[in-house]
C-alpha positions in Angstrom: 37.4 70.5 -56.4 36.4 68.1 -59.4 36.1 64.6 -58.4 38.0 62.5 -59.9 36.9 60.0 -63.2 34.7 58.1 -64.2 31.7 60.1 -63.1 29.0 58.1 -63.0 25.2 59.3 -62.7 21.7 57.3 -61.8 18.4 58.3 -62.8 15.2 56.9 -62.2 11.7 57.7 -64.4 8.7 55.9 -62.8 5.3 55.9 -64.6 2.5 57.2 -62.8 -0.4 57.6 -64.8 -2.0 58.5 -68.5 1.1 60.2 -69.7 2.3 61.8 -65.9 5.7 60.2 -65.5 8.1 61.0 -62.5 12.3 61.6 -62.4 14.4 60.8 -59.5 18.2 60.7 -58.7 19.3 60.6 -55.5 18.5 63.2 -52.5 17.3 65.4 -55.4 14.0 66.8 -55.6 11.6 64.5 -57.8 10.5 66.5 -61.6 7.5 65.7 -63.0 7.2 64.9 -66.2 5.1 64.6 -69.4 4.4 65.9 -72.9 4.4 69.6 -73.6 1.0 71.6 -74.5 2.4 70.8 -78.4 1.7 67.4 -77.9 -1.6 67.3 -75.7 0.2 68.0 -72.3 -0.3 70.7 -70.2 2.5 73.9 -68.3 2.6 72.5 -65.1 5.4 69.4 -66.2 8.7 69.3 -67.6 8.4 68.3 -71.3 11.7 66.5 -72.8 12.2 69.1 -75.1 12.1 71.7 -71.6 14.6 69.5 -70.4 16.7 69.2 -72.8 16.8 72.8 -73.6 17.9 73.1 -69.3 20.8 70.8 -69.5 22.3 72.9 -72.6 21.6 76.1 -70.8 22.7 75.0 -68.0 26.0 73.4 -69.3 26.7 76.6 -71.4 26.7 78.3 -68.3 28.8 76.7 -66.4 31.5 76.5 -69.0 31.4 80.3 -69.1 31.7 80.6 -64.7 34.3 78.0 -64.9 36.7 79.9 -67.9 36.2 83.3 -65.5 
């Protein structure tokens, strides 16, 4: 059941070193972060642009699951 509004959301993004960078919210498991390959970073992080890319995926998705 949809909670009711506003919905309200907390995210944290803590530095950790040269361009390694670290996002938190709540009980969730922690991503790390940091520039793609394109830009001098390397596979093993989430880049922004990975990121962003999720979140549309995943919100195309669940519009699809929650109109069936």
């Amino acid at each position: 059941m949809p909670q009711p509004f506003p919905h309200n959301y907390s995210v944290g993004l803590f530095w950790k070193s040269g361009d390694d960078s670290e996002l938190v919210s709540d009980q969730r498991t922690p991503i790390e972060g940091g520039p793609p390959p394109e830009f001098d970073g390397t596979d093993a992080r989430w880049s922004p642009e990975h990121l962003l890319l999720a979140a549309l995926a995943q919100c195309f998705m669940l519009t699809w699951i929650a109109l069936n």
